[in-house]
C-alpha positions in Angstrom: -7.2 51.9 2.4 -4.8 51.0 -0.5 -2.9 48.4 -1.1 0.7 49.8 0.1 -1.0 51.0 3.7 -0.6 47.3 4.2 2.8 47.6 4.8 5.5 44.4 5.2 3.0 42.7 7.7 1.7 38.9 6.2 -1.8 39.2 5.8 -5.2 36.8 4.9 -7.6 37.3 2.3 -9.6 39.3 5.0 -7.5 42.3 4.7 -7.3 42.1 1.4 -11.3 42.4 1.1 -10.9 45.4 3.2 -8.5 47.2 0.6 -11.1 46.0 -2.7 -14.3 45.9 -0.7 -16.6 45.7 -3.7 -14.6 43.0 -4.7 -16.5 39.8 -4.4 -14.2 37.4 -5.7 -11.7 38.2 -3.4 -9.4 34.8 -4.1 -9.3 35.2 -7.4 -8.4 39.0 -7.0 -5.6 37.9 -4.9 -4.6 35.5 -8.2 -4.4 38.5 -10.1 -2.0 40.7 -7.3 0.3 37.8 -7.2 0.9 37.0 -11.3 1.2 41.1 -11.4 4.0 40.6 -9.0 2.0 42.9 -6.7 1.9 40.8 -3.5 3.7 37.3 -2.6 1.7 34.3 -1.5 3.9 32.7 1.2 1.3 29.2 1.6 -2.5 28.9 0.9 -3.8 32.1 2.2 -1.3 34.0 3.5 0.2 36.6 1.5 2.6 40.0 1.8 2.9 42.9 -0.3 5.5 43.3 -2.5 8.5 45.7 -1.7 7.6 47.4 -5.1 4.4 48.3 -3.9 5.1 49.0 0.1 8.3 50.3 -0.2 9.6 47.9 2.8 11.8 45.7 3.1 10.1 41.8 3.9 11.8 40.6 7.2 12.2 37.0 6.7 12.1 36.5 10.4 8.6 38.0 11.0 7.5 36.0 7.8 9.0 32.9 9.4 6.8 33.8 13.0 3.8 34.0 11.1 4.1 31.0 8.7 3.9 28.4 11.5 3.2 29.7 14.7 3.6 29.6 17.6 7.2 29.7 16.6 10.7 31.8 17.1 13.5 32.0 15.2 16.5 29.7 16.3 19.4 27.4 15.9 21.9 28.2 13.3 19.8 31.4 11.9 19.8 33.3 15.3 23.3 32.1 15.9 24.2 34.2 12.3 22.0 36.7 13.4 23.8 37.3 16.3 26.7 37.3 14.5 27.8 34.2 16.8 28.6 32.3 13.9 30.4 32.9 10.2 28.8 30.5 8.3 25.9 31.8 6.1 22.5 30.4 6.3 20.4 28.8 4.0 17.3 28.2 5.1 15.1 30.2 8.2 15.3 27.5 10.9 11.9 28.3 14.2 11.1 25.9 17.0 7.5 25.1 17.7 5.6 23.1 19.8 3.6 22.3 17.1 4.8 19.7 14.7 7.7 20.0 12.5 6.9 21.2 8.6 8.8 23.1 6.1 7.7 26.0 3.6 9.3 27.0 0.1 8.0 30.4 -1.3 9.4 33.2 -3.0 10.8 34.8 0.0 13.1 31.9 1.0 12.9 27.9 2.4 11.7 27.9 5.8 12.2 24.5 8.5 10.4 24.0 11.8 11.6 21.8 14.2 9.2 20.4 17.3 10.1 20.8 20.4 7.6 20.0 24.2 5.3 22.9 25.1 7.5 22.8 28.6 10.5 24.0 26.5 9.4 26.7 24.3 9.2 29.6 25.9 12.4 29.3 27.8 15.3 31.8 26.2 12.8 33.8 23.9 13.2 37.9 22.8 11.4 40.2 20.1 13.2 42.2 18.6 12.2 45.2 16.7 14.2 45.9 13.2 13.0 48.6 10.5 9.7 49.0 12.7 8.3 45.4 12.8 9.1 42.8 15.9 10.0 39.4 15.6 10.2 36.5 18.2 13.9 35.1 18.0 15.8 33.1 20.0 18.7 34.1 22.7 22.2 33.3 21.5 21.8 30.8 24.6 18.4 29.0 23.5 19.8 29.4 20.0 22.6 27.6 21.1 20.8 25.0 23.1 18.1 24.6 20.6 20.9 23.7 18.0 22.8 20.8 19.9 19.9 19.7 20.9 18.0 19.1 18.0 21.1 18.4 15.8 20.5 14.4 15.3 23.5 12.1 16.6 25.3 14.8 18.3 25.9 13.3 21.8 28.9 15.1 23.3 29.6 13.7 26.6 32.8 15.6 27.7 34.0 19.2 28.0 36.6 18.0 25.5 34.1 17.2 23.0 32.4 20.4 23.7 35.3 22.5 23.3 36.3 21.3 19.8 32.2 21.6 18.9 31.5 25.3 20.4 35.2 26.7 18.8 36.0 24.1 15.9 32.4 23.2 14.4 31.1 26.6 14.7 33.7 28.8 15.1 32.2 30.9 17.9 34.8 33.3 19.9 35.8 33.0 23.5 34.3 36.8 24.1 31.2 35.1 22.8 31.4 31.8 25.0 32.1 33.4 28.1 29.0 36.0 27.7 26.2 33.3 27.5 24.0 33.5 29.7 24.0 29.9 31.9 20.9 30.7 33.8 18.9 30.3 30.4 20.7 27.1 30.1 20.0 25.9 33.3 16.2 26.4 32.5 16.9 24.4 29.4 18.4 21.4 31.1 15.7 21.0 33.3 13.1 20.4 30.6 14.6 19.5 27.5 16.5 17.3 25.6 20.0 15.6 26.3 20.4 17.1 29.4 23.9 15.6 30.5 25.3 17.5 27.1 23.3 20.9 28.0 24.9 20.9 31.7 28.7 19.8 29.8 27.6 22.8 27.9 27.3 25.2 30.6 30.7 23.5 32.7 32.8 24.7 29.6 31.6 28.1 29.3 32.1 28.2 33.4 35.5 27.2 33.0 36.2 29.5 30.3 35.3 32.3 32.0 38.1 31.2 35.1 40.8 30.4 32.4 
């Protein structure tokens, strides 16, 4: 096995004794990859191979699933993704049920916001790009993730939700009306400022008989 059969996948020192088996100080090996510019170390530990060296592309979202997991991709990030949103991102933004933390490496700054065990699983997909999966949000958890999380937003009328969905972040009607209220719905029941969640889903309802 050689280093590049590694691939764009974050690995532990394990695997990496498994490509230099004979190698018996395995840390200090790993030292040596990363001032060569040969691999990345993304916290204590964990580590992915340079695109130099695999000839991949690193997929910030998978590097963001397997920093802190159990976690997905959400909020503003999968809103961009999605193309939902025009604003460009600066930071990868998961939800976890563990607690919140943020990372800074090479690759990019990456935030983790808590949220109840209850609520996490609701309005999650993998998606596969450039032959590696990734857990990311639905436009709709995205969505709902992002108002509510966002501290001191507390929209309590369609009005209010209006100007937020079309003014704030610019998303399209097309966009609106295709969300998927069920997801929503699931949201409402066990998360976070429900009243705003079920405005949420009114507005997109009436939107879709305007």
């Amino acid at each position: 096995m050689k280093l590049k059969d590694v691939g764009n996948i974050p690995f532990r020192l394990s695997v990496l004794q498994s490509v230099f088996p004979n190698n018996t100080a395995i840390t200090a090996k790993a030292k040596r990859l990363e001032d060569a510019g040969d691999i990345v170390r993304l916290k204590p530990g964990l580590y992915v191979i340079s695109p130099t060296i695999s000839e991949k592309m690193v997929n910030e979202f998978l590097i963001a699933n397997h920093l802190h997991g159990p976690s997905y991709v959400s909020m503003q990030t999968a809103l961009r993704y999605y193309g939902l949103i025009p604003e460009h991102v600066v930071e990868i933004i998961s939800l976890t049920p563990r607690r919140a933390k943020t990372f800074s490496n090479k690759i990019g700054r990456f935030k983790y916001v808590h949220c109840p065990d209850s609520y996490f699983p609701i309005g999650i997909t993998s998606i596969i790009d450039e032959s590696v999966s990734f857990l990311i949000a639905t436009p709709e958890k995205a969505l709902c993730d992002l108002m509510s999380y966002t501290a001191n937003l507390n929209l309590r009328y369609i009005s209010e939700i209006r100007t937020y969905i079309k003014e704030d972040l610019r998303m399209e009607r097309e966009d609106i009306i295709g969300l998927n209220t069920e997801i929503l719905r699931e949201c409402a029941c066990v998360g976070r400022k429900k009243t705003m969640i079920n405005q949420l889903i009114k507005f997109i309802e009436y939107e879709r008989n305007v």
